[in-house]
N, C-alpha and C positions, 0 to 999 in steps of 0.2 A: 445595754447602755451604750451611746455613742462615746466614741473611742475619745483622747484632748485633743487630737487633731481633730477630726472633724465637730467637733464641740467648738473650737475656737474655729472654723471655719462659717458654720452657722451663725455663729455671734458678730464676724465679720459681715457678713450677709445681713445682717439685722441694722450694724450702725450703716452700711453702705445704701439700705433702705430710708434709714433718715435722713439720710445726705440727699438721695436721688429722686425716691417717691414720695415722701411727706414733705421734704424740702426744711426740716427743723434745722440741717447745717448747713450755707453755702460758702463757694470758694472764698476764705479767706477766714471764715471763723472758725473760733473756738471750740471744740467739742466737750463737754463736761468732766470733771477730773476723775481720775480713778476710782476714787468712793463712789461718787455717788452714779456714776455709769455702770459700774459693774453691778452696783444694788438694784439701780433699774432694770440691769437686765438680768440678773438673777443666776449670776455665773461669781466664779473668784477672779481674783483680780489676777492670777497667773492664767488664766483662762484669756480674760480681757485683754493682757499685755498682747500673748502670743498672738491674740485675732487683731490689735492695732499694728503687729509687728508686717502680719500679711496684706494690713491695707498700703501700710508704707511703702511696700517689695511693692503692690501693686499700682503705686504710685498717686493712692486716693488720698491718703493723710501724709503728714509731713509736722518732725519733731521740733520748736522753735528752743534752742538753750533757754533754761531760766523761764520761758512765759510757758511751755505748754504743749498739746497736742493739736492741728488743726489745721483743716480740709485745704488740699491744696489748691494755691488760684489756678492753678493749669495741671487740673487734676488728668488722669488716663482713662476714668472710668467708662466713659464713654470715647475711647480714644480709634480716632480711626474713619472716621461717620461727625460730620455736621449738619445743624440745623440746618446748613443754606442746601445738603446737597437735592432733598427733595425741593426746595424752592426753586432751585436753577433750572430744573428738568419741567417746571411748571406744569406738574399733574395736576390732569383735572379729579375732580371729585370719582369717576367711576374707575379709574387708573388707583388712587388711592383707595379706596374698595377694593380691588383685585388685589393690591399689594398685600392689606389683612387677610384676604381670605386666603392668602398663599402659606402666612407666615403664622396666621392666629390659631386658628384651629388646632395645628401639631403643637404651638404651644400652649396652647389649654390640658393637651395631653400629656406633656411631657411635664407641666405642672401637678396635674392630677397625682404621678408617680413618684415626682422628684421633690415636692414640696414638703418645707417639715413642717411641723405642727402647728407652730409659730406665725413661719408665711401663710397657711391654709386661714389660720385665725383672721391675720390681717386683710385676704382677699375675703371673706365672707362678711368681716366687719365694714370694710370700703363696699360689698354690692351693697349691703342690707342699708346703710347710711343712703346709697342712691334710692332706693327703692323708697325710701321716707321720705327724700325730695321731690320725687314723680306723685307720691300721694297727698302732698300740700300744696304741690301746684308750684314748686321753687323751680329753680336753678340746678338741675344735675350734675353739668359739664364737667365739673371740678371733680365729685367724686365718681362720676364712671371712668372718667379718662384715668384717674387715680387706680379705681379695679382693673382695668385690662392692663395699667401698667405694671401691677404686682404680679399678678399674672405672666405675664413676660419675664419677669425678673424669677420670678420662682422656678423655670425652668433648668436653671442652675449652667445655661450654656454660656460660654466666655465667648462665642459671637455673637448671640443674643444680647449681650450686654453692647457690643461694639455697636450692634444694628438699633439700639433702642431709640437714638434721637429720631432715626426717619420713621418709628413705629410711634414714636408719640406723637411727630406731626402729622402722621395718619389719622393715630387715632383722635387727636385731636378738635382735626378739620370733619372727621367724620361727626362725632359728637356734636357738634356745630351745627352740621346741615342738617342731621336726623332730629335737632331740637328743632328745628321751622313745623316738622310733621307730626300730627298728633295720631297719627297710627304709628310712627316710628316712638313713638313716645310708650305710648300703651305694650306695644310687642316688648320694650327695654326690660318692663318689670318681669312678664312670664318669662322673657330666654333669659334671664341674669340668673332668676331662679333657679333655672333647669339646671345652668352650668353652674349655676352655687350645688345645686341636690348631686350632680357627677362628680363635683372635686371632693365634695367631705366624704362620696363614697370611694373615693380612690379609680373611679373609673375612666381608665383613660378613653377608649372608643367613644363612650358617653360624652366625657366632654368634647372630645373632638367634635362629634354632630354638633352638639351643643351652639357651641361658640360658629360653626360654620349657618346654625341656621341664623341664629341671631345676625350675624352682616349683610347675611342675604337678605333678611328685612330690612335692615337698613338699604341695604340698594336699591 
């Protein structure tokens, strides 16, 4: 059984998920009260305190007297790294390619190892959702950008976190240009697969290839 520290550390990880990768809380709201957040997440509320206590130190949420708990407007989480810095440098498209395939790959691995059971769920549930959009013929964007971001985030590295803004306008812009190809479309379902089949088995090599063949399709 995980130890209350790292039980509220996870749980930390989980609402900092809905802040940054589902987007349910942005700067300036509310996050839900003790009851019923700790019921959804299936922890005690002394569990829940101490993991809001680490998001506070870590400068994600922030205590209001009297109103509440809630995400700060000039949060840290991604402190360090902004959106513009990739835009300044005006990568082109195969520059943004090399960047993932520098940075993707090790962390598919270091996700395979590091991820709890929880994160593994949520990245399997965000490919499988894309994979049901490539087979009706919709819109992917949202949910692959969403799996490789969990992905990244599962890693568990506190500079992976810093790095994330220029890895989601990567991954972004890549998603983008691979939706114009209808072979880049087709490869999306089998490689998401393969690194879906490498993460539930804990394999990190596997995913590494994984995720390194799939970008290379995309390029």
């Amino acid at each position: 059984m995980a130890s209350g520290k790292r039980l509220s550390e996870s749980v930390g990880d989980d609402i900092r998920t809905m802040i940054t990768i589902e987007k349910r809380f942005r700067p300036g709201d509310k996050i839900p009260n003790e009851n019923e957040l700790s019921q959804e997440l299936d922890v005690s509320r002394t569990t829940l305190r101490e993991a809001v206590r680490i998001l506070i130190t870590n400068g994600v949420l922030e205590i209001r007297r009297g109103l509440g708990t809630y995400v700060r407007e000039e949060n840290d989480t991604f402190a360090g790294m902004t959106l513009g810095s990739l835009t300044d440098a005006k990568a082109g498209a195969r520059d943004l390619y090399e960047m993932r395939l520098i940075f993707e790959p090790e962390a598919a691995a270091l996700a395979a190892v590091r991820a709890s059971d929880q994160e593994l769920k949520r990245i399997i549930g965000y490919g499988r959702q894309g994979e049901e959009l490539i087979r009706e013929g919709k819109d992917r964007t949202e949910a692959e950008h969403t799996f490789h971001k969990a992905i990244a985030k599962a890693t568990h590295n506190d500079f992976m976190y810093k790095l994330m803004p220029v890895l989601y306008e990567a991954i972004g812009r890549g998603v983008a240009l691979s939706a114009q190809s209808e072979a880049a479309v087709k490869s999306t379902l089998s490689d998401h697969g393969l690194i879906m089949e490498f993460l539930e088995a804990r394999d990190a090599q596997g995913a590494r290839s994984a995720m390194k063949i799939h970008i290379r399709h995309a390029m």
